[in-house]
C-alpha positions, -999 to +999 in steps of 0.1 A: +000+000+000+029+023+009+044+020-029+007+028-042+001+059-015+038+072-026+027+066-066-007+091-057+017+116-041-008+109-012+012+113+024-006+091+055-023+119+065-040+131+029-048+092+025-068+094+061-084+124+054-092+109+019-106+074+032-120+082+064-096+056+075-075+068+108-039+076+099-028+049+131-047+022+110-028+033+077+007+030+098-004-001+107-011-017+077+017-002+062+041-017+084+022-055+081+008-049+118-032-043+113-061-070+106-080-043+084-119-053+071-123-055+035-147-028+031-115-003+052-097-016+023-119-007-003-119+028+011-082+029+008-079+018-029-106+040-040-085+068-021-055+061-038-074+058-075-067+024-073-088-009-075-086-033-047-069-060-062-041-039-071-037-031-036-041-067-019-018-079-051+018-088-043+039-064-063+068-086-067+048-112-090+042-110-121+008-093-129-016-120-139-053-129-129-040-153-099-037-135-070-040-159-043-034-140-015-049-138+025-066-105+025-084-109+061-083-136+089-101-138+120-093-149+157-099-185+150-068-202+130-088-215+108-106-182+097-093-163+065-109-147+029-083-158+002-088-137-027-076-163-052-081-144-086-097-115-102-111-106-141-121-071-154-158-070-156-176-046-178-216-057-181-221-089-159-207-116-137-221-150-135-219-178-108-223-213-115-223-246-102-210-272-124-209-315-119-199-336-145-200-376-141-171-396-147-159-393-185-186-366-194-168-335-214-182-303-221-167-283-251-175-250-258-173-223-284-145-193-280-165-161-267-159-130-276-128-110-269-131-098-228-147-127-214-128-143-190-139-177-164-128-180-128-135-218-113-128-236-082-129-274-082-149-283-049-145-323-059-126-345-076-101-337-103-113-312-137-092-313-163-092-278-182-083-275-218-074-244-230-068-242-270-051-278-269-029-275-235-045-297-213-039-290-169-055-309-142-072-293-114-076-312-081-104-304-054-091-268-040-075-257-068-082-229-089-079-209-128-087-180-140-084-171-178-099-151-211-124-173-232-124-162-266-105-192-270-112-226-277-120-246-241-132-276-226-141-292-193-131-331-186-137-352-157-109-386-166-114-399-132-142-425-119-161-400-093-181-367-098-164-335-104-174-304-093-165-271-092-179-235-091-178-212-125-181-178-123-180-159-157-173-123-161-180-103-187 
């Protein structure tokens, strides 16, 4: 957030003033020490003139749709949001729930340019081809990627797969 604040020629105090977000919380986060809500951290990107992703994305990566990264976690160990990906959305987003029986395929059309498909396999193992590369995705495991390609779902295994498809136009 600090290299994003710097980048607005925002100082800590501008930024609070800006968000609404005290300048202690802003230190705090800065410096890695604050469990911020999401809705602080909209505030904050909005502040800045940036989206949220950009400022829960790790910088040092490479910029791609996977983002993967804990953006809250709560008092319980077990508690956390993982923001695993994002897409640019224009007009719509879609949710699905998707199951496919053991050896079923579903092949479809390239859409046009700007669509993109974020899933998360739930069960079992989907394989996803994208225009002829072939990757298997196991229950937990995620994609993200542009459809005006050629794509297909497989499930090669002998139990149901399932997963959740969100599309994003």
């Amino acid at each position: 957030m600090r290299r994003l604040r710097q980048r607005a020629g925002l100082s800590q105090a501008a930024l609070a003033e800006a968000s609404g977000i005290s300048r202690r919380m802003i230190v705090a986060v800065e410096g890695g020490d604050a469990n911020i809500s999401l809705s602080s951290l909209d505030k904050l990107a909005a502040a800045i003139g940036v989206g949220f992703v950009d400022l829960v994305r790790d910088p040092t990566r490479p910029p791609s749709s996977e983002i993967n990264e804990v953006t809250w976690r709560g008092a319980n160990e077990e508690s956390a949001a993982v923001l695993l990906g994002s897409a640019p959305a224009t007009t719509e987003a879609q949710m699905w729930h998707w199951s496919l029986g053991p050896g079923e395929r579903y092949e479809a059309e390239p859409d046009p340019a700007g669509w993109h498909e974020m899933i998360f396999v739930t069960e079992g193992t989907l394989r996803l081809d994208l225009s002829g590369t072939a990757k298997d995705f196991p229950a937990g495991s995620f994609a993200v990627y542009a459809t005006d390609q050629r794509y297909s779902y497989l499930n090669a295994g002998d139990g149901v797969v399932r997963f959740v498809r969100n599309v994003v136009v």
